[in-house]
C-alpha distance (Angstrom), angle and dihedral (degrees) to the residues before:
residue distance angle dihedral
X1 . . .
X2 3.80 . .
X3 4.32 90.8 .
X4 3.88 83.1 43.0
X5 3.45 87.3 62.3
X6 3.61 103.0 36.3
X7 3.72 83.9 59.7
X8 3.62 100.5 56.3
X9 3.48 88.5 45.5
X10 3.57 84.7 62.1
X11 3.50 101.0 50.7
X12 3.81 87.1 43.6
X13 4.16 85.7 57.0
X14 4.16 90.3 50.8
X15 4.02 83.2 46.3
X16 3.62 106.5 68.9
X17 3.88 90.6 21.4
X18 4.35 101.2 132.1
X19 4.14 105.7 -141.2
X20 4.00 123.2 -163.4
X21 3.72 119.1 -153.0
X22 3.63 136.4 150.0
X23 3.82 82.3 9.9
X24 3.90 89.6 -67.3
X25 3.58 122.6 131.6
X26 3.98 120.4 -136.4
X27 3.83 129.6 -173.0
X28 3.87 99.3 177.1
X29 3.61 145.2 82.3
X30 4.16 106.4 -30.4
X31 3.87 83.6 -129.9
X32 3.92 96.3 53.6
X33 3.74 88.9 54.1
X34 3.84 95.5 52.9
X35 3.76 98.3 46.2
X36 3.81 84.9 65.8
X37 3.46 95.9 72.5
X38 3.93 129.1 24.4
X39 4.19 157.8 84.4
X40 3.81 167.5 167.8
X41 3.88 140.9 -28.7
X42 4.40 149.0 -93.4
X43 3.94 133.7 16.2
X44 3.73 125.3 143.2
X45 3.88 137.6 -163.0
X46 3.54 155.2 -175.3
X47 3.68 113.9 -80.6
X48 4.05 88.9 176.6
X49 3.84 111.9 89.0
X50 3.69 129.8 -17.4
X51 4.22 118.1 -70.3
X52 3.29 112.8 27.5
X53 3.82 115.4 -160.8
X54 3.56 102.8 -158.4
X55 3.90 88.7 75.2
X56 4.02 96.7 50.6
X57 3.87 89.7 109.7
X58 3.88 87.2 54.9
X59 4.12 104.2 116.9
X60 3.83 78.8 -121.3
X61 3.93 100.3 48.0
X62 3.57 132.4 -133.7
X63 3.67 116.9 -3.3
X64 3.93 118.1 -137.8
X65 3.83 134.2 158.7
X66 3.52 135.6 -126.9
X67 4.23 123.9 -147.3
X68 3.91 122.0 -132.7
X69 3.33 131.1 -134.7
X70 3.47 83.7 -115.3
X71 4.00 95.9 51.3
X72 3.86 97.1 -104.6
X73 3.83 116.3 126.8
X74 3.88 126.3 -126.4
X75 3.92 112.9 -141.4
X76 4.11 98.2 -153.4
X77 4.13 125.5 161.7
X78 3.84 124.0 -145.8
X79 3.71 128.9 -166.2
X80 4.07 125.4 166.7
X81 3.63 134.2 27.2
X82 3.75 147.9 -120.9
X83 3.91 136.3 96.8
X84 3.63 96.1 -71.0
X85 4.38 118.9 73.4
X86 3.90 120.1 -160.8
X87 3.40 113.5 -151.0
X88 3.77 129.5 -157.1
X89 3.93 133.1 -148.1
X90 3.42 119.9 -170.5
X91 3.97 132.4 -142.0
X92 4.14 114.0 -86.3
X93 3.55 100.6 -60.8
X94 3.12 108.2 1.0
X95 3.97 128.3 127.9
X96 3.98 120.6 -128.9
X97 4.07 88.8 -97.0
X98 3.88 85.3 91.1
X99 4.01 92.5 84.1
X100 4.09 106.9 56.2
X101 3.56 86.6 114.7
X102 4.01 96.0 55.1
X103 4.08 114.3 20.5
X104 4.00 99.1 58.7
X105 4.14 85.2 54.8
X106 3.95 87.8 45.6
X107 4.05 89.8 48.5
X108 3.93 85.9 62.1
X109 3.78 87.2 67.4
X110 4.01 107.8 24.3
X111 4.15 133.6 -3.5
X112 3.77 109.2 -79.7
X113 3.39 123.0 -148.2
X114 3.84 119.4 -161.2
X115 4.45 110.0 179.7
X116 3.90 132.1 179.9
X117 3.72 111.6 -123.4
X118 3.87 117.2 -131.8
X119 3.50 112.4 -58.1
X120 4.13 95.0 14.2
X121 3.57 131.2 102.3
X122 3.82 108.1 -26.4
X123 3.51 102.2 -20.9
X124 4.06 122.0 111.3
X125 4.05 120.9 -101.6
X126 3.67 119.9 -94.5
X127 4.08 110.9 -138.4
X128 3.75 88.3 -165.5
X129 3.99 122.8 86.3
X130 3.21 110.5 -85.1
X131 3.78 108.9 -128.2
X132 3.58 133.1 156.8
X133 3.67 91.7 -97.8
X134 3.37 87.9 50.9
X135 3.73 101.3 50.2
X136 3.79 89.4 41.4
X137 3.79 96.7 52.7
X138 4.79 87.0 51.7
X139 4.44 85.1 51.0
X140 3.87 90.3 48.6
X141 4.50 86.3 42.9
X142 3.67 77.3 52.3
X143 4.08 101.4 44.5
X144 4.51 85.5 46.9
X145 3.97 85.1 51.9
X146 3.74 94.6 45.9
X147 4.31 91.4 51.8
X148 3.57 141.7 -105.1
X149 4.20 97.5 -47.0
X150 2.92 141.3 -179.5
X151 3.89 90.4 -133.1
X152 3.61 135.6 -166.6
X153 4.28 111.1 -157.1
X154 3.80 100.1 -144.2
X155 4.36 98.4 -172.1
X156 3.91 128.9 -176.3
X157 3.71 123.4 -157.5
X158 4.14 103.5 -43.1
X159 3.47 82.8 3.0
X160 3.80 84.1 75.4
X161 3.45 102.1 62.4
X162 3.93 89.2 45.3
X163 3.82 93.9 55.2
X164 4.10 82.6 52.2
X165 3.67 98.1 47.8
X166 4.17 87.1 43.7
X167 3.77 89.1 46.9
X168 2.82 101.7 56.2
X169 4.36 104.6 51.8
X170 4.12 78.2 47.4
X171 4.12 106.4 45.8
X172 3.35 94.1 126.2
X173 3.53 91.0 65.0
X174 4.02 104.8 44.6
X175 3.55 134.4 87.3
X176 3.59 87.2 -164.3
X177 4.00 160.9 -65.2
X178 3.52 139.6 -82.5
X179 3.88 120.4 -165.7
X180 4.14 119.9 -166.0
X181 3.10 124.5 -154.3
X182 4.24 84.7 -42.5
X183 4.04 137.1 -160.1
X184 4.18 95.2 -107.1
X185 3.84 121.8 -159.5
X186 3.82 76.3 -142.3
X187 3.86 93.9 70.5
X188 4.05 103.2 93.8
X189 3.64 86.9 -161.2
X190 3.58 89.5 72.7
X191 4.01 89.4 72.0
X192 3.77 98.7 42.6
X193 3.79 120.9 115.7
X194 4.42 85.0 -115.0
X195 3.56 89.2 71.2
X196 3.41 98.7 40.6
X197 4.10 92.7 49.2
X198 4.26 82.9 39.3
X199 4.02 96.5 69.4
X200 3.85 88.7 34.9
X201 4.07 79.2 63.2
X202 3.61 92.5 39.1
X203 4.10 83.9 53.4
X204 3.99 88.1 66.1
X205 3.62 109.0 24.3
X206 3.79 101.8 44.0
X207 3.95 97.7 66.9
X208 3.93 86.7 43.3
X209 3.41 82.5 58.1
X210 3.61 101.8 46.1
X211 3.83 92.5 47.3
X212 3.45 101.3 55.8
X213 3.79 97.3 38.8
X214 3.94 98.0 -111.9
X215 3.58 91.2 117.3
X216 4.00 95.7 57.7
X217 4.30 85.7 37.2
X218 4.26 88.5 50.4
X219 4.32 87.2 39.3
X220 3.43 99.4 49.2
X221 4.20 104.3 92.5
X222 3.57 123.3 57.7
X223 4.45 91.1 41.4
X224 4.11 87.3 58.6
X225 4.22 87.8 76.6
X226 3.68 78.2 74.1
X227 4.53 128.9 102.2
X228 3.80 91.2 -85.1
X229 4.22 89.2 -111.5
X230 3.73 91.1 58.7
X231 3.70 88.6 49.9
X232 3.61 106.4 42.4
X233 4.29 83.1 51.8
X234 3.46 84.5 59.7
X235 3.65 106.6 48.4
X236 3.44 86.4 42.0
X237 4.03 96.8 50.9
X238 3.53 112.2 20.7
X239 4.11 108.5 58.7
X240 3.77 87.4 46.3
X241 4.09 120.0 128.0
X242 3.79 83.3 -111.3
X243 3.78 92.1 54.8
X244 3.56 95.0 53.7
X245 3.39 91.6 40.5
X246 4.58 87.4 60.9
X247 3.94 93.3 41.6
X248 3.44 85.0 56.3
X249 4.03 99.3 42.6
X250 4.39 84.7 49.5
X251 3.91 94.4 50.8
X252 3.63 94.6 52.4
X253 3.85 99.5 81.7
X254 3.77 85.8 26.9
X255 3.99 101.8 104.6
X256 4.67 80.1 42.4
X257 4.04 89.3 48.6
X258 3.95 94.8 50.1
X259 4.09 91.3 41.4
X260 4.33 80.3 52.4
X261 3.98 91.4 50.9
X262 3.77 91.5 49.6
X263 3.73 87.8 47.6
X264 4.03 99.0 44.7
X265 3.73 112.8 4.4
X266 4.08 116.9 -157.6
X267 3.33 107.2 -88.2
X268 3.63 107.5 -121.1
X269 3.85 108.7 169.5
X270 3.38 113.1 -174.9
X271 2.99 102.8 -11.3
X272 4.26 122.7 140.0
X273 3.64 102.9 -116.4
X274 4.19 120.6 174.3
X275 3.80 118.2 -158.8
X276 3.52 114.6 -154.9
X277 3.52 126.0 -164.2
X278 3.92 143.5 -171.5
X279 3.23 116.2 -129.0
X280 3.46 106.9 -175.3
X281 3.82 122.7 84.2
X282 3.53 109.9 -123.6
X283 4.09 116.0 -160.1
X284 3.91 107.5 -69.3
X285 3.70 88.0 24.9
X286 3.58 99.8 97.1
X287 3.96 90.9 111.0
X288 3.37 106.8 23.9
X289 3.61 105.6 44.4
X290 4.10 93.0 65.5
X291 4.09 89.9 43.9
X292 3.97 93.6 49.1
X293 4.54 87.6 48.2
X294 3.90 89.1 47.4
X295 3.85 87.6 47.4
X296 4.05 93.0 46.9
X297 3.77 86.9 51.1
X298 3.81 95.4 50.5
X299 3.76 90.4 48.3
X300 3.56 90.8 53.7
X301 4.22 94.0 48.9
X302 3.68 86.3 53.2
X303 4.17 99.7 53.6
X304 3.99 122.2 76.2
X305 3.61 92.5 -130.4
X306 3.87 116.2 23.6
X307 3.81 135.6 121.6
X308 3.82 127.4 -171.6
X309 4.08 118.8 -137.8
X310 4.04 123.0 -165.7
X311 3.58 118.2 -133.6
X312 3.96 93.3 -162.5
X313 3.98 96.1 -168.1
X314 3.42 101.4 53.3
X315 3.96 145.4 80.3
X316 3.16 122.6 -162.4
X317 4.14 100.9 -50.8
X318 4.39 91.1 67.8
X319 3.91 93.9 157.5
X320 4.23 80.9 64.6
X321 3.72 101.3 38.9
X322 4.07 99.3 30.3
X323 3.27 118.8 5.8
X324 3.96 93.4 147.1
X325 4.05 78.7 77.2
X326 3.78 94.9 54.5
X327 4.08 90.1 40.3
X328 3.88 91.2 46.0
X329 3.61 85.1 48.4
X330 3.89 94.6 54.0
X331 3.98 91.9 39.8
X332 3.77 87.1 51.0
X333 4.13 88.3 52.8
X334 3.79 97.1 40.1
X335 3.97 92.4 48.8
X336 3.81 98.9 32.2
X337 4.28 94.3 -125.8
X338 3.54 136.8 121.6
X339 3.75 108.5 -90.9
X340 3.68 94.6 -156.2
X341 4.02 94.3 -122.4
X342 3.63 118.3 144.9
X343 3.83 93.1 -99.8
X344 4.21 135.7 155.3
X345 3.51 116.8 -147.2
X346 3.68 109.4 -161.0
């Protein structure tokens, strides 16, 4: 009777436990959290040299890497041609196997570029903090290696503020940004004492998790919608100790970074920027989903050049659930034409 109870208790504990990722806050069931974001298993590559030609049939094209100042190397992967280069940021971390539903339609039209941060998917392990500044300053290493543009800055979740930060030491040489479903400075529920006490959790839990194997069992759902290549890379990379180990290392200055964007925004100009936002509340999104729209639409009122798009199927996790609105959205930026999304330009 007494295990019995022990074991509830346990479940009870995993319950009400609050879990950040992707710079999302979530006050449900652990489970419901995970499910939104996930995948598959096995790819390998060429660590010697830049392009490696073996991966070419790879959804994502050819992998290469690019060297820091600093000596660390960049894993990115590049399929398609012409003058202009989409670039990809993925959510906080995550690895670049989070776009297999959006990049290979974008590569049709332009080159895109999907890249593991530091410390994700194939890329090396930065010692240094890893602050926004930080993170920023490796994706512009990575736009100098990759040429002279134009660019479009396509950024998920924290990968949002990144792409602003990056954007805006390197407007000269973007056409524009696209924000989905971003963190927002906006979002007052960044600064609340939940989110603080949330990655404290997420300090002790989340390498629990990733020894035992309950984070890849709890992660391994919404990713799956992906090309089976895509997925399997991010089964295989993403719910690793090591993975854990750089979400962790990129929400520690998060609740400092969005206090510094509130302060002193990235000063983008006039530069194109697209907000997109999920519309749907997912489970555990009762709160935040309404806070994080109201934020996207304040960002937008306070740019020169900014419009904010609805992806009305979709939670947090839109590259899974509608990702014909972010590659409408791109296609619409790249060609200069109304993509026909439900959209409000302000």
């Amino acid at each position: 009777m007494q295990r019995g109870r022990k074991r509830q208790d346990g479940c009870n504990l995993l319950s009400n436990m609050v879990v950040v990722k992707h710079g999302l806050i979530y006050n449900e069931v652990i489970d419901n959290h995970f499910q939104l974001e996930s995948v598959k298993d096995d790819h390998t590559c060429n660590q010697e040299g830049n392009m490696n030609p073996n991966s070419s049939s790879h959804t994502f094209g050819s992998s290469a890497f690019v060297q820091t100042r600093d000596g660390r190397k960049l894993h990115y992967m590049s399929r398609g041609t012409g003058e202009l280069t989409v670039v990809f940021e993925s959510g906080m971390g995550a690895s670049r196997s989070n776009w297999g539903l959006v990049a290979p339609a974008i590569a049709e039209h332009a080159r895109a570029v999907v890249y593991d941060r530091a410390g994700a998917g194939r890329s090396d392990v930065d010692s240094a903090p890893r602050s926004l500044e930080r993170i920023a300053g490796d994706l512009g290493e990575l736009l100098t290696a990759l040429g002279q543009g134009p660019f479009i800055l396509v950024g998920h979740s924290w990968g949002g503020p990144i792409v602003r930060a990056a954007a805006a030491a390197h407007l000269s040489r973007l056409r524009g940004i696209i924000l989905v479903d971003p963190s927002d400075e906006h979002c007052e529920m960044y600064f609340s004492k939940l989110t603080k006490k949330s990655f404290a959790i997420n300090g002790f839990i989340i390498p629990i998790m990733a020894r035992t194997g309950l984070y890849k069992m709890l992660g391994s759902k919404a990713g799956s919608v992906q090309p089976d290549d895509v997925a399997a890379d991010h089964l295989k990379e993403d719910f690793t100790v090591r993975a854990a180990s750089t979400m962790l290392a990129e929400g520690k200055t998060f609740s400092d970074d969005m206090a510094a964007l509130l302060e002193h925004p990235p000063a983008l100009g006039d530069l194109e920027v697209s907000v997109i936002s999920g519309t749907k509340p997912g489970k555990g999104e009762g709160k935040i989903r309404p806070a994080l729209i109201t934020a996207h639409r304040q960002t937008v009122s306070k740019l020169s050049n900014a419009r904010w798009i609805g992806a009305d199927q979709s939670g947090h996790m839109v590259m899974y659930t509608d990702p014909q609105v972010i590659i409408d959205e791109i296609v619409r930026m790249i060609n200069e034409v109304s993509s026909g999304a439900r959209t409000e330009q302000k």
